[in-house]
C-alpha positions as CSV (number, residue, x, y, z in Angstrom):
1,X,26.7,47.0,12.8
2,X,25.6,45.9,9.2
3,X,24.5,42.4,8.9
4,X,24.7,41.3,5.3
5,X,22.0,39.1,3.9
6,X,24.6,36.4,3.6
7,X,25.2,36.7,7.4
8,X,21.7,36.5,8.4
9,X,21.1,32.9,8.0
10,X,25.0,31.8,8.7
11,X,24.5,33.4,11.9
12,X,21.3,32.1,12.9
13,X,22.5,28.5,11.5
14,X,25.5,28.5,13.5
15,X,23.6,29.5,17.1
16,X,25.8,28.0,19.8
17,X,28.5,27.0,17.7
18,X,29.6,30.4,17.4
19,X,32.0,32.6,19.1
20,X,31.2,34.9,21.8
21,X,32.5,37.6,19.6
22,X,29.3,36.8,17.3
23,X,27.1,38.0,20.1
24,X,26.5,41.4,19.4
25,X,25.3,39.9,15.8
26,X,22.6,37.6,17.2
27,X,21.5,40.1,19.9
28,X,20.9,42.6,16.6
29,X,19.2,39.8,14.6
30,X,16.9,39.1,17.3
31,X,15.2,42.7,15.7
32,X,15.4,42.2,12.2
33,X,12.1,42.7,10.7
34,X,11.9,39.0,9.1
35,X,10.1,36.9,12.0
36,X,11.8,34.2,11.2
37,X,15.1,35.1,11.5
38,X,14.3,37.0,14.5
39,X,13.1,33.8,15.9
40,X,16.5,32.0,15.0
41,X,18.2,34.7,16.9
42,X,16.8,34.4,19.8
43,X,16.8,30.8,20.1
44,X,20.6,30.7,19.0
45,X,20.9,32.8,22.5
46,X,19.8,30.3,24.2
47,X,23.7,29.0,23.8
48,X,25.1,32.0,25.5
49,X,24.8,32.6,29.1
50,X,26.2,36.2,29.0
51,X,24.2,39.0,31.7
52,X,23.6,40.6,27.4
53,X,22.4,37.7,26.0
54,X,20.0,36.7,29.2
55,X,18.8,40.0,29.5
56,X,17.9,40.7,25.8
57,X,15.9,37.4,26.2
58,X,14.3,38.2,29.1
59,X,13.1,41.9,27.2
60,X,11.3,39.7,24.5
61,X,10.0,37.6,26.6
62,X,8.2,40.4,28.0
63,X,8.2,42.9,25.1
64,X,8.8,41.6,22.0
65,X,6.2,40.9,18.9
66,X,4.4,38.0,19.6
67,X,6.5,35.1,17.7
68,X,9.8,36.5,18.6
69,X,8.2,36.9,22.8
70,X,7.4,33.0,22.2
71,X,10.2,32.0,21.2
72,X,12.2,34.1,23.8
73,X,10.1,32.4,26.7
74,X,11.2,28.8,25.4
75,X,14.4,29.9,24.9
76,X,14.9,31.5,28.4
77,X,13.3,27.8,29.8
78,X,15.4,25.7,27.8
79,X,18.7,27.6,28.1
80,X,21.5,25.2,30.2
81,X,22.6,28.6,32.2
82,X,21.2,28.9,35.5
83,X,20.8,32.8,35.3
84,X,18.4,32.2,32.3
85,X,16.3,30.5,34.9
């Protein structure tokens, strides 16, 4: 999947307000090479309690570059899923 630039920040904006269909989108932003959107990413997840999107965060948590592994960590704490916990 190719995310436009336009769709990079629209998706990241949008984090829990968007569709589950959107998924596969955030879970490939959470690699894009600008920290910051990476970051968005993830913490959009936090609005998705899919086995994908818990699992992806749980792999930065313990993988991922350093800001992305943070934010993954907070995300995983503060998601409202019980299978992030």
């Amino acid at each position: 999947m190719r995310v436009s630039i336009s769709q990079r920040p629209a998706a990241v904006a949008a984090g829990g307000r968007l569709p589950d269909d959107k998924l596969p989108l955030l879970l490939k932003l959470t690699g894009d090479p600008d920290a910051e959107i990476a970051k968005a990413a993830v913490r959009a997840l936090r609005e998705f309690g899919t086995p994908e999107a818990v699992a992806r965060l749980a792999e930065l948590a313990k993988s991922g570059p350093e800001p992305v592994r943070f934010a993954a960590v907070e995300s995983l704490a503060a998601s409202r899923y019980a299978t992030a916990h």
